[in-house]
C-alpha positions as CSV (number, residue, x, y, z in Angstrom):
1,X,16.3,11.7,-13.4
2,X,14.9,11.6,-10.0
3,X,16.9,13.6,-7.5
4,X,19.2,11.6,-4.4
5,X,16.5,11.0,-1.6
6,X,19.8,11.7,0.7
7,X,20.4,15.5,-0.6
8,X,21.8,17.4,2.0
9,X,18.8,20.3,2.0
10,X,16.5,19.4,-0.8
11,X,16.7,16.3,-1.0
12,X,13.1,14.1,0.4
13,X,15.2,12.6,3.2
14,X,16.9,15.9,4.5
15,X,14.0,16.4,6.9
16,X,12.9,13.1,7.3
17,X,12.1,11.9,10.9
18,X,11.5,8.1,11.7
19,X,12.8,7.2,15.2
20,X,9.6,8.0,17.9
21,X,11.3,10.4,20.1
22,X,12.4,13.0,17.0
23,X,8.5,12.6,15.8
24,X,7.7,13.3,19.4
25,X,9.7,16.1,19.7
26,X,9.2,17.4,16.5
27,X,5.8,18.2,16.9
28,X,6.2,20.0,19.9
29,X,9.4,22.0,19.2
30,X,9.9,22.0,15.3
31,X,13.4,23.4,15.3
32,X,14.2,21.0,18.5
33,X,15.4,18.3,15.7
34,X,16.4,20.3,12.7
35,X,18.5,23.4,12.2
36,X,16.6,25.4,9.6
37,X,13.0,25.6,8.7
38,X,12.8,23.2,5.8
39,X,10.3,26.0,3.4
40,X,13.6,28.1,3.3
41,X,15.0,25.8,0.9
42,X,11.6,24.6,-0.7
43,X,11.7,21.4,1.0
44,X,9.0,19.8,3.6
45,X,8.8,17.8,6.7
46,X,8.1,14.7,6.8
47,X,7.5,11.9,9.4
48,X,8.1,8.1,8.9
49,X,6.1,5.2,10.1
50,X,8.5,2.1,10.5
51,X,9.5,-0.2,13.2
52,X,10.7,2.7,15.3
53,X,7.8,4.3,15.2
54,X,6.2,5.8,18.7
55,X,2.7,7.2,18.6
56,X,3.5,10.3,17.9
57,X,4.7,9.2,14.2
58,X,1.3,7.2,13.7
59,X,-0.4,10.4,15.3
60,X,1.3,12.8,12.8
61,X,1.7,10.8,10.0
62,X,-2.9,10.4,10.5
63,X,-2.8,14.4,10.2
64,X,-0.5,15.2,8.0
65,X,-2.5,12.5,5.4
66,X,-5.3,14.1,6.2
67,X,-7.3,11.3,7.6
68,X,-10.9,11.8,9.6
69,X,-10.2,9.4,12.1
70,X,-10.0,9.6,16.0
71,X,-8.1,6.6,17.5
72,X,-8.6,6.4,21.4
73,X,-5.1,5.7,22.8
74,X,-5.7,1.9,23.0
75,X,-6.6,1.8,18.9
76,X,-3.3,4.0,18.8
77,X,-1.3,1.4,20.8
78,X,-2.8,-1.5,18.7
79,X,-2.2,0.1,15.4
80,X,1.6,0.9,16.5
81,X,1.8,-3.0,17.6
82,X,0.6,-4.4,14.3
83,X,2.7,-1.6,12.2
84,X,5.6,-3.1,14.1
85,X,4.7,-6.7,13.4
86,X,4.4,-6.0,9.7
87,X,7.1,-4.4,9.5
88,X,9.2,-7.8,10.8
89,X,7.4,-9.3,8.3
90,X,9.3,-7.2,6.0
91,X,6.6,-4.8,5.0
92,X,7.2,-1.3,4.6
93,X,5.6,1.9,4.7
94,X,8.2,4.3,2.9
95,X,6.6,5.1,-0.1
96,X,3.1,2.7,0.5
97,X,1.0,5.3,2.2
98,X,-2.2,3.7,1.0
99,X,-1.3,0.9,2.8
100,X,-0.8,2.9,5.9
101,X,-4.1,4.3,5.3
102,X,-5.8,1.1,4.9
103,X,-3.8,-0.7,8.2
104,X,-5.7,2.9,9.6
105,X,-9.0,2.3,8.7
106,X,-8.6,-1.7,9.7
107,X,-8.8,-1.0,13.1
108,X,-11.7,0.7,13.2
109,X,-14.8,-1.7,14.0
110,X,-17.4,-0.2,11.5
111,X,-14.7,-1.1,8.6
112,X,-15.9,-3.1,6.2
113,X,-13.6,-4.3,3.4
114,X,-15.5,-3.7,-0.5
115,X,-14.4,-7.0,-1.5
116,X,-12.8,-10.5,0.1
117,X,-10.8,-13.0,-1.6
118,X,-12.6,-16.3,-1.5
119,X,-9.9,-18.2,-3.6
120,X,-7.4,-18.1,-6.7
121,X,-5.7,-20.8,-8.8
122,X,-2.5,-19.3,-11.5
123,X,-1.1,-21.4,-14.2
124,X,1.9,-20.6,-16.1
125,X,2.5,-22.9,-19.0
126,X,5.5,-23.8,-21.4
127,X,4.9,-26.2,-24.1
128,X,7.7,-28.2,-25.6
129,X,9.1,-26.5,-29.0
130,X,7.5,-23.3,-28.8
131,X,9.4,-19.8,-27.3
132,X,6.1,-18.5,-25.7
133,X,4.6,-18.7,-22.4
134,X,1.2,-18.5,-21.4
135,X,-0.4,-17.4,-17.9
136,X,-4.1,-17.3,-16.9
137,X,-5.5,-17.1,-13.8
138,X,-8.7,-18.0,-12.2
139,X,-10.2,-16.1,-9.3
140,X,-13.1,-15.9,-6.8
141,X,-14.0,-13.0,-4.9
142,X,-17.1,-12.0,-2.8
143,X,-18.8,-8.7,-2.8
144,X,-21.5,-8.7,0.0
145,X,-22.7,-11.9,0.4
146,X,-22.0,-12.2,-4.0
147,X,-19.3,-14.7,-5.5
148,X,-18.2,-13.7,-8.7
149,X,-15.9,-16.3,-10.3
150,X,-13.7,-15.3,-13.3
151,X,-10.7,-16.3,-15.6
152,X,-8.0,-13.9,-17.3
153,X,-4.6,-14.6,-19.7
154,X,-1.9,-12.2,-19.1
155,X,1.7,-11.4,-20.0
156,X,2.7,-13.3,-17.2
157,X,0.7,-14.3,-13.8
158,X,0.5,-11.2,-12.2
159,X,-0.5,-8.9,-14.9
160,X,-3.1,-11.9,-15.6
161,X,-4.0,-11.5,-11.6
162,X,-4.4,-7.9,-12.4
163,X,-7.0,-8.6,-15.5
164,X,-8.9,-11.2,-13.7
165,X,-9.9,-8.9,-10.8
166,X,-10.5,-6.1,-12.5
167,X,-13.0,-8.3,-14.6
168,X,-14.5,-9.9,-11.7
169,X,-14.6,-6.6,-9.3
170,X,-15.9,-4.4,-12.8
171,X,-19.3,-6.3,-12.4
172,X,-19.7,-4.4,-8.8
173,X,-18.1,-1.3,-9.3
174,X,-18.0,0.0,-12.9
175,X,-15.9,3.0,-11.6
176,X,-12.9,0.7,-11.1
177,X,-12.2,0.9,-15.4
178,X,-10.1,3.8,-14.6
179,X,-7.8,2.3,-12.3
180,X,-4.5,1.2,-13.7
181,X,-1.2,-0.5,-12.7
182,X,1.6,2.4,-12.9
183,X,4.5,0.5,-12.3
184,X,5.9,-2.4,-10.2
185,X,9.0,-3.3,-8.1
186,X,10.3,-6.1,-6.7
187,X,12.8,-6.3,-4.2
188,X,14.6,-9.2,-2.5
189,X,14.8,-8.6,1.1
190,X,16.9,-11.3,2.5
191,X,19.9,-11.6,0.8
192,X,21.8,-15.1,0.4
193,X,18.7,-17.4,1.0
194,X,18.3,-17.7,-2.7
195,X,14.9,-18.6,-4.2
196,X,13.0,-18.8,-0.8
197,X,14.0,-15.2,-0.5
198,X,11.2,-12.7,1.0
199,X,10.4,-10.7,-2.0
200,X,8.9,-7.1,-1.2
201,X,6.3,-5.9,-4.2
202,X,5.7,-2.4,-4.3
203,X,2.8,-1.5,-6.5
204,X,2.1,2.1,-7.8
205,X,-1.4,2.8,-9.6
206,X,-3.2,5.9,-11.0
207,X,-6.9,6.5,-11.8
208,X,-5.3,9.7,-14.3
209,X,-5.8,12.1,-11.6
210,X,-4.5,10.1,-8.5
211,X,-1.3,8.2,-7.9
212,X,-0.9,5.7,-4.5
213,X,1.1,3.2,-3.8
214,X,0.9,0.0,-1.4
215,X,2.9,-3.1,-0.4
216,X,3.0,-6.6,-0.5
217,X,5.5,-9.0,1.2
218,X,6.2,-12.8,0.9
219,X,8.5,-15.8,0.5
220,X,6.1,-16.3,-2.4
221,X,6.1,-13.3,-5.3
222,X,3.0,-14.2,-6.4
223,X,1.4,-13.6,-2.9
224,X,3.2,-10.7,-2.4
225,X,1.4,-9.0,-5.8
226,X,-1.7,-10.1,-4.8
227,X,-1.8,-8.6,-1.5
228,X,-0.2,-5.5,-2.8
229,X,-2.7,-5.3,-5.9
230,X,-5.9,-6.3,-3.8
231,X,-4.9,-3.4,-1.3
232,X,-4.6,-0.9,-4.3
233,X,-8.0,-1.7,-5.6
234,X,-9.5,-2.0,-1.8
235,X,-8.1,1.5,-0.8
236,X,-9.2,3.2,-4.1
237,X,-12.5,1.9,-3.7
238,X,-13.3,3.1,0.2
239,X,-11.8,5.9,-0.4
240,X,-14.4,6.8,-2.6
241,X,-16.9,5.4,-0.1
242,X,-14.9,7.6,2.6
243,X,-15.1,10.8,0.2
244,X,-19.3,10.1,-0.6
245,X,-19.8,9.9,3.4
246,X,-18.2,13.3,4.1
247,X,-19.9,14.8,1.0
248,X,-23.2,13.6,1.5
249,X,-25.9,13.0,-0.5
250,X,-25.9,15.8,-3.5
């Protein structure tokens, strides 16, 4: 069973900071903001990037992931701005710190995405007397300047999303076979709308020796997967581009 986040001492949350003046102050004076050093009791810090984020959580939150990248103040400003936006949008980077990491990279004007969605079509089908329901999708996507157009069934339109760009994105990088969908959430973020609810999908996937996780958000669930899948795949894949380029050639 996974422990209460909200543990007084050990639980996750018991040294969590997410408003921009404790990250701020925090980093400057650890014990300004909590009454113990959390190692005494096993536990970590930990700083959150939400809507009340400052620059010092984006700052933090870049270092303590490890990531090579020097933001000038203005990319630091711009990135807060946009985590703010998408955060009203009801995204949410608790838990989805690939996504973070991509957002990250996004800014930065050599980026170059590994793929780009060019177009997809889902059908879910229900024939009259049978119990059964079919779902296949067909998808487009360009690698370079590439269009690889492919089909998949599925147990259900987003696993058969999940098939279909695999087997289009396998064509251009073989390595992807050993990425896999871990597990998948969906929550309803507006309560009382009904059906045209914003849905959150939170997506978690593993390559056996890795586990990330990113998020998607929509009034439309199947939009929400896809940008929440596309991300996982888009991460995983420049990361190893990210990884090769600080390794060098061997």
């Amino acid at each position: 069973m996974p422990p209460p986040t909200s543990q007084p001492f050990v639980g996750s949350s018991a040294f969590a900071h997410k408003g921009g003046l404790h990250a701020s102050a925090v980093a400057k004076v650890e014990h300004s903001y909590q009454h113990i050093l959390p190692e005494t009791v096993g536990n970590d810090k930990r700083v959150l990037v939400s809507e009340l984020s400052g620059r010092s959580n984006i700052l933090f939150k870049m270092d303590e992931m490890g990531l090579d990248v020097q933001l000038s103040q203005a990319q630091a400003r711009e990135l807060l701005q946009m985590v703010k936006e998408q955060e009203n949008r009801e995204f949410q980077y608790e838990g989805a710190e690939a996504y973070f990491e991509l957002l990250v990279r996004r800014t930065l004007p050599d980026y170059r995405a590994p793929f780009e969605l060019v177009d997809f079509m889902t059908v879910v089908e229900k024939r009259s007397g049978s119990s059964d329901l079919s779902s296949q999708v067909m998808l487009k996507v360009k690698v370079d300047n590439e269009v690889m157009h492919t089909s998949a069934d599925g147990n259900g339109p987003v696993n058969a999303l999940d098939f279909a760009l695999h087997k289009a994105l396998l064509n251009f990088y073989p390595e992807l076979k050993a990425v896999r969908l871990a597990d998948y959430k969906v929550r309803v973020v507006d309560q009382g709308v009904g059906t045209e609810a914003v849905v959150r999908v939170l997506i978690e996937s593993t390559d056996g020796q890795d586990t990330w996780s990113t998020v998607g958000s929509s009034e439309n669930v199947i939009e929400a997967s896809w940008r929440a899948l596309s991300d996982s795949l888009e991460w995983w894949l420049a990361r190893s581009r990210w990884r090769s380029a600080i390794s060098g050639p061997q």
